[in-house]
C-alpha positions in Angstrom: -20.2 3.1 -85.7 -23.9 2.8 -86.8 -25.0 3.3 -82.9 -22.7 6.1 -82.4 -24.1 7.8 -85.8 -28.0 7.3 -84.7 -26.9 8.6 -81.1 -25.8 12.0 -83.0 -28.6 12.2 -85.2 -31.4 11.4 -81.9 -30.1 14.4 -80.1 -29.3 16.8 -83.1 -32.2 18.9 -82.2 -31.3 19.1 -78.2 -28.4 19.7 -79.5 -29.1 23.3 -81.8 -31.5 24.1 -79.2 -29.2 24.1 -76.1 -25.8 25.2 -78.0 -28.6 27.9 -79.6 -30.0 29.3 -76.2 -26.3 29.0 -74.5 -24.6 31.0 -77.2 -27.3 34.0 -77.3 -26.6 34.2 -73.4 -23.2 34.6 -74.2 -23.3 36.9 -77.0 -25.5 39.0 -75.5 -23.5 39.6 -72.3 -20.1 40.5 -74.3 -22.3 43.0 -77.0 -23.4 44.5 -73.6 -20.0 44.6 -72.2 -18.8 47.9 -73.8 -21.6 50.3 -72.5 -21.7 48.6 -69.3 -17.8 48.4 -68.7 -17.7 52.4 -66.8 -20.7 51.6 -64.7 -19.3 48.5 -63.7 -15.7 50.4 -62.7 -17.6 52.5 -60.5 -20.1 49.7 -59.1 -17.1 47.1 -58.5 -16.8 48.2 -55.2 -20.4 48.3 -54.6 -20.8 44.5 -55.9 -17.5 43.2 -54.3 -18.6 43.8 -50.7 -22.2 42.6 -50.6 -21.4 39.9 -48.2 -22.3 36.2 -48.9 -23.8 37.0 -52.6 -20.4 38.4 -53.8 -18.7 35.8 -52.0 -20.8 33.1 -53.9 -20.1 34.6 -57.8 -16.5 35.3 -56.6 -17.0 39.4 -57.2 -15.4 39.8 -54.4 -12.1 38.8 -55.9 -12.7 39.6 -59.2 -13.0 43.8 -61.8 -16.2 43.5 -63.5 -14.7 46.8 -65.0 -12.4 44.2 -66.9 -14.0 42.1 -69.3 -12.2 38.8 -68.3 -13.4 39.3 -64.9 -17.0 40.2 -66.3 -16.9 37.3 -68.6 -15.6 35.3 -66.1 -19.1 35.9 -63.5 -21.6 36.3 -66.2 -20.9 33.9 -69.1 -19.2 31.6 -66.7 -22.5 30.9 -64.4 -24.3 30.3 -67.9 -21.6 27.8 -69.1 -21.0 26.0 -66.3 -24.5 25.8 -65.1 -26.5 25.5 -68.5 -23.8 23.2 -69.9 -24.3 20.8 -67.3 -27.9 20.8 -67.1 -27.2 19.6 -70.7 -24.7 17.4 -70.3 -26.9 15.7 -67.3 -29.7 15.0 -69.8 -28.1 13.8 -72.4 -25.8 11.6 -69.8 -28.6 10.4 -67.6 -31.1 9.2 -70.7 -28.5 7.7 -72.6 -29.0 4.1 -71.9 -31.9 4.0 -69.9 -34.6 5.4 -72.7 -33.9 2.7 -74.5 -35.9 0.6 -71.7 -38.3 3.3 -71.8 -38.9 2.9 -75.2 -38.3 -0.9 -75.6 -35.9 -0.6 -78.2 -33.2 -2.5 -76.7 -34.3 -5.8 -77.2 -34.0 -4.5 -80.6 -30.6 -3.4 -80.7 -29.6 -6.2 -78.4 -30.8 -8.9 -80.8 -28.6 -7.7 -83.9 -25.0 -8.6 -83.9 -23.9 -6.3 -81.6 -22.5 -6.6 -77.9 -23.2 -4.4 -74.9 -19.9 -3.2 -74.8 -20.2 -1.7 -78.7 -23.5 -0.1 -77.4 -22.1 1.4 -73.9 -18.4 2.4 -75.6 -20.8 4.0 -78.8 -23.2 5.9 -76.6 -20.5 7.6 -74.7 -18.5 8.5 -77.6 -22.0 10.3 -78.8 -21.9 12.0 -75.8 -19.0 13.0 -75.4 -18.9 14.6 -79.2 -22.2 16.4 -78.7 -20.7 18.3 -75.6 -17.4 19.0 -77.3 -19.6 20.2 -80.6 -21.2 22.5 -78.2 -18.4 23.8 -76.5 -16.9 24.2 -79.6 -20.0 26.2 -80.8 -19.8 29.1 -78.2 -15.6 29.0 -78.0 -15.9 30.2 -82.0 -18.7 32.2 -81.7 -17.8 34.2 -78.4 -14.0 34.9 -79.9 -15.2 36.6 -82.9 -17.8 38.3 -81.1 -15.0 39.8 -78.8 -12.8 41.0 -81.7 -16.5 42.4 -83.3 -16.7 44.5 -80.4 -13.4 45.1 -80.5 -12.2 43.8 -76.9 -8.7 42.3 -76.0 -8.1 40.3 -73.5 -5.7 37.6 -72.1 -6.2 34.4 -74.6 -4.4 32.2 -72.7 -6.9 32.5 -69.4 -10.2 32.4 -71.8 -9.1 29.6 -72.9 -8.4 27.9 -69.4 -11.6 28.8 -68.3 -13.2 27.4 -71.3 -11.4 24.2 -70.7 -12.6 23.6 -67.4 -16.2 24.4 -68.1 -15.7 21.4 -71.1 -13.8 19.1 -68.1 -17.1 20.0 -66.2 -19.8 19.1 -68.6 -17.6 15.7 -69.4 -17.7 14.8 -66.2 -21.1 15.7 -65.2 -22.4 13.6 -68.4 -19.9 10.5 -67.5 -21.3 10.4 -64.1 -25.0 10.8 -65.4 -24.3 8.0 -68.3 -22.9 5.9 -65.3 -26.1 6.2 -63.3 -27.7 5.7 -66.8 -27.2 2.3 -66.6 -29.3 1.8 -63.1 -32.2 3.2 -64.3 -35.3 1.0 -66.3 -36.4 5.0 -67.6 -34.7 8.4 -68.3 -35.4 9.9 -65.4 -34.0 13.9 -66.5 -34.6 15.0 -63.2 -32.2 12.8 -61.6 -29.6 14.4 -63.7 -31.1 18.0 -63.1 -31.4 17.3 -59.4 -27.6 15.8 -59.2 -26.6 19.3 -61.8 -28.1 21.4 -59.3 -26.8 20.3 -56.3 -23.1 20.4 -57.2 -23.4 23.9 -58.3 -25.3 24.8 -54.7 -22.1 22.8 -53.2 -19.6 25.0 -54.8 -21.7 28.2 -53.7 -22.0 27.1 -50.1 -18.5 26.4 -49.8 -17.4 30.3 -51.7 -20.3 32.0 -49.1 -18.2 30.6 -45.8 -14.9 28.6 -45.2 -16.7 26.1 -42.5 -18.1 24.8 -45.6 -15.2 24.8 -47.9 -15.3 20.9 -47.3 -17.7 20.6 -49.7 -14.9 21.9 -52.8 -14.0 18.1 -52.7 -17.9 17.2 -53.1 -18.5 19.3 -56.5 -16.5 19.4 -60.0 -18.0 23.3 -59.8 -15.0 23.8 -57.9 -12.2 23.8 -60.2 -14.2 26.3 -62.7 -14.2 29.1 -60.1 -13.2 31.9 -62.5 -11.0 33.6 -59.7 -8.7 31.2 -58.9 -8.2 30.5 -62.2 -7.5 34.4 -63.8 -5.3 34.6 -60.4 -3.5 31.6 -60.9 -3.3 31.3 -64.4 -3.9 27.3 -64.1 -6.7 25.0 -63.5 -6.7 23.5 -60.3 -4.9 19.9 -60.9 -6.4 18.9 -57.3 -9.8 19.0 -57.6 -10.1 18.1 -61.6 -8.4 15.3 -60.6 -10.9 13.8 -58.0 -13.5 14.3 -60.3 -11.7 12.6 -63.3 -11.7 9.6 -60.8 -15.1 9.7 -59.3 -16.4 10.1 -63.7 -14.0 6.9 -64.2 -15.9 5.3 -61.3 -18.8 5.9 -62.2 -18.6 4.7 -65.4 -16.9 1.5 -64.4 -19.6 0.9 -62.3 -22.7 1.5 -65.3 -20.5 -0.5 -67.6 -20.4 -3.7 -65.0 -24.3 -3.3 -64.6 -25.3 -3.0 -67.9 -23.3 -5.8 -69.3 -25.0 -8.5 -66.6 -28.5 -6.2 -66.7 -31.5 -8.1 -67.3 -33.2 -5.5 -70.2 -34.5 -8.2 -72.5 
């Protein structure tokens, strides 16, 4: 596991610094909840019928007067979003920066196969996302019993599921497309990050677009459905799980027959 162990200690500093920045975001917008939570009840109406915008966040559906719902909007769009921007860079550097850096020819000429370093590298990533989520999950819940908040356990902990389901996936696909690239090209993570996330809003603004629900994992961490529903929506996790297992099939295949030496 000496690949998966260097892995973990190369992004250790990412690592504080994004799990850092995430969790103040967090924190800060449950502290705030309390002496926000009566203007909110009286501007919930105001906020729920503002047209495409409250269509977008979901508000239109959703009681910022109830801090599930708030939590829901506010934390949510900082998980989701923030996580995958991290997850993309971790995902989409992975295997290529060691190209970049010209490392791999020393890796690849000790006693180790391609398949240790891919299977290694993706463990890595997969631990510093949980780590993270892990990070703001602990934090945030005694930060709501601080404040002394209550809520329904069962739902935060859905929605926390599917923003971790959302950052796996975004990093699985980015690790996949890892394995095409000769340099750790972030933006190409960022970019691919960002557009999902602008899928899923275009398809909440108007139902000619709702299409594009198929075409973004951003769609299955829509804090409505799920506080509605009380589940995760087995459809369109599913899709992604498969396009994430495709993906990384297909960086596996290339970078066992790449030419990197």
């Amino acid at each position: 596991m000496t690949i998966y162990l260097h892995e973990l200690k190369r992004n250790k500093v990412s690592l504080m610094i994004w799990t850092t920045v995430i969790v103040l975001f967090v924190l800060m917008i449950v502290i705030i909840y309390p002496d926000m939570k009566k203007e909110m009840e009286s501007l919930n109406e105001l906020f729920s019928s503002m047209g495409g915008f409250s269509a977008a966040f979901s508000m239109d559906r959703l009681n910022l007067g109830v801090l599930l719902d708030f939590y829901s909007i506010e934390a949510g769009t900082v998980l989701c979003l923030g996580g995958a921007f991290y997850a993309s860079m971790i995902g989409i550097s992975s295997l290529a920066k060691e190209e970049k850096d010209h490392t791999a020819d020393f890796i690849l000429s000790h006693p180790v196969n391609r398949q240790k370093v891919i299977i290694e590298k993706f463990l890595a990533i997969m631990t510093l996302i949980i780590l993270m989520n892990v990070v703001v999950v602990v934090t945030t819940v005694l930060t709501i019993m601080v404040i002394g908040e209550t809520l329904d356990w069962k739902i935060f902990y859905l929605l926390h599921a599917s923003y971790l389901l959302l950052q796996m996936e975004v990093g699985a696909i980015c690790f996949g497309i890892s394995a095409f690239l000769r340099r750790d090209s972030i933006g190409i993570g960022l970019g691919l990050a960002t557009t999902l996330y602008f899928f899923n809003m275009v398809a909440n603004i108007t139902e000619k677009a709702e299409v594009l629900k198929y075409f973004t994992p951003f769609a299955y961490t829509e804090g409505a459905d799920i506080i509605t529903t009380g589940t995760l929506d087995i459809k369109y996790s599913l899709i992604w799980l498969t396009i994430s297992l495709v993906f990384l099939v297909g960086g596996y295949i290339k970078y066992r027959s790449k030419d990197i030496l």
